[in-house]
C-alpha positions, 0 to 999 in steps of 0.5 A, a space after each residue: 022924837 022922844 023915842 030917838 032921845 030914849 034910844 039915845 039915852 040908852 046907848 049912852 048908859 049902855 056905853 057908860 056902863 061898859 066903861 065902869 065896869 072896865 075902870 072897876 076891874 082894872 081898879 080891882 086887880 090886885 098886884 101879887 102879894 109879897 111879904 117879906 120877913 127880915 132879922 132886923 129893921 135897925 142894922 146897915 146890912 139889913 138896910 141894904 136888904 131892904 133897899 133891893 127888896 124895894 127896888 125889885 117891888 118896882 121892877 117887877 110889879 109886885 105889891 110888897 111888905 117889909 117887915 122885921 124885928 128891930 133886933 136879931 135877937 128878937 126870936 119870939 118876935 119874928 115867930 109872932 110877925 110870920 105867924 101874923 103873915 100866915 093869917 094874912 094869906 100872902 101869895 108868896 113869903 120870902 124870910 130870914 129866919 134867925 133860928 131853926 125854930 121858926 121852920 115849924 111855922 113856916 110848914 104851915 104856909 106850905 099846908 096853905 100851899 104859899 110858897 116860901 123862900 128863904 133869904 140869907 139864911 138857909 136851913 135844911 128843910 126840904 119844903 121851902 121853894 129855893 134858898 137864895 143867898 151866900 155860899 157861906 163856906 165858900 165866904 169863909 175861905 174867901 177870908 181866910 184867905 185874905 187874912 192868910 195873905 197878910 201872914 207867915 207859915 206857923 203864925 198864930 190866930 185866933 177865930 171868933 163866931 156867933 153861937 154856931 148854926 150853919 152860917 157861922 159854922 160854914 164860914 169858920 170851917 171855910 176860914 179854917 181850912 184856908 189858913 191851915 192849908 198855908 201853914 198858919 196855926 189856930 190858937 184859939 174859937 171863941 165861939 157863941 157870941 152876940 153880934 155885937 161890938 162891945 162884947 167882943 171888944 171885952 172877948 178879944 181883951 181877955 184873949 190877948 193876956 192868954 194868947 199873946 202870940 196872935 197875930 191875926 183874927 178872923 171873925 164872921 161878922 164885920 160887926 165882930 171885926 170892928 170890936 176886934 179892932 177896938 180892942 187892939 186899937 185900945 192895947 197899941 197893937 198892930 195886926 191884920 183882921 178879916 171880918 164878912 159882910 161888908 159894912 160901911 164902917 169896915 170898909 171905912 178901915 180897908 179905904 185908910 189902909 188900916 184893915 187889909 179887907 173884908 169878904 162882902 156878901 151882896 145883900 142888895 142883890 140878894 134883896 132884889 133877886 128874892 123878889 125877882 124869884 117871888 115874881 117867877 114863882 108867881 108867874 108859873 116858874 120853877 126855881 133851882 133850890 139855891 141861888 147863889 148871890 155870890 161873894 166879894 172881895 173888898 180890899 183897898 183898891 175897890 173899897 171906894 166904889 162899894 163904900 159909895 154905892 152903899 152910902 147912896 143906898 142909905 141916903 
């Protein structure tokens, strides 16, 4: 009798033992770790990022971060949180890098052999894994030639930009060729400006005293295009203004027929797609060194429909 309860016993501690170690190794697999390092945690088309970003960690079974600077100005910032991701061995790290400066850290992640893609922002170094974003150059022509639609042959405007690197440069260069391509004349860059609206509503009220013949701008940022569009609300003026991103309050204008449009990238695609490619990364797949994200054209006749979709975004 005792020996049938110690058989007893044992297949059932045998069988107890086999069901905690199943349950601890399920317990202990770990999703793959995605770090992503954005310009900025405060501003509307970050935000948007961050809600593809988000919505790919649960589509695709990744275990992700975010992190950012609370500005884009915060270049020493971002360099100390990519240094700090480095420490932590990531499987993969997905980045927008706001300065060149940062690709020498990023090396060190491909010494480690992390992956690492680069989001939004490329830049020409030949060991990141893919460049998932914007064609700029083809944005920039985009709107020009939105902002040429609205003018005539031998018209005057001006274009405004951030310090030039590659995406300002390309979607100036884009809106430029546009532009002369139908006829209208540049009078003026402004070139070198911060990404924000207060500066150049200051810019855009000098250039009107020496440029009083403008009678269109195009500015690479919609944040830039609203400060234009203050100062000529501010001076009783009326003219066309094409600005790129697609930010809620732009979009805003183009509904109320006040701004004739705005050339969109898609940032909650391109949040979503870099971690479907971090996922194919881990999965043993190679990518194509840019993936295209595309652009849109955002005029009163789908304003509404990108408006809504945005704003239940940021709910």
């Amino acid at each position: 009798m005792l020996r049938n309860k110690l058989i007893i016993l044992t297949i059932a501690f045998t069988f107890f033992s086999i069901f905690m170690g199943v349950l601890f190794k399920v317990n202990t697999v770990q999703k793959p770790k995605v770090v992503v390092v954005l310009k900025s945690s405060e501003t509307q088309y970050w935000q948007i990022v961050k809600a593809g970003v988000e919505r790919g960690f649960r589509d695709f079974g990744v275990e992700g971060k975010i992190i950012a600077p609370k500005s884009e100005t915060e270049i020493e910032e971002q360099k100390k949180i990519v240094n700090r991701v480095l420490n932590k061995n990531p499987d993969v790290l997905v980045v927008s890098p706001i300065t060149y400066d940062i690709i020498p850290i990023l090396e060190k992640f491909n010494e480690k052999n992390i992956p690492v893609l680069l989001l939004d922002t490329d830049y020409p170094w030949e060991n990141k894994t893919a460049y998932i974003g914007t064609n700029n150059f083809q944005l920039g022509k985009m709107g020009g030639m939105v902002l040429a639609s609205k003018l005539q042959p031998g018209n005057e405007v001006a274009l405004i930009a951030s310090d030039i690197h590659n995406i300002s440069e390309d979607r100036i260069q884009g809106a430029k060729l546009s532009l002369e391509a139908v006829g209208i004349k540049i009078a003026t860059e402004i070139v070198g400006l911060p990404n924000e609206t207060a500066v150049t509503i200051e810019i855009m009220e000098e250039l009107l005293q020496k440029h009083p013949n403008i009678k269109g701008v195009f500015t690479e940022t919609d944040i830039k295009a609203l400060g234009v569009f203050e100062a000529i609300k501010k001076n009783n003026l009326r003219m066309p203004i094409v600005g790129a991103d697609g930010i809620n309050e732009m979009i805003e204008l183009i509904e109320a027929g006040i701004i004739p449009g705005t050339v969109a990238q898609n940032p909650y695609d391109m949040g979503y797609i870099s971690i479907e490619s971090a996922k194919r990364v881990l999965d043993g797949e190679s990518l194509e060194e840019y993936i295209d994200t595309g652009v849109d054209i955002i005029i009163k006749g789908n304003a509404t429909q990108r408006l809504n979709f945005q704003r239940k975004l940021l709910e």
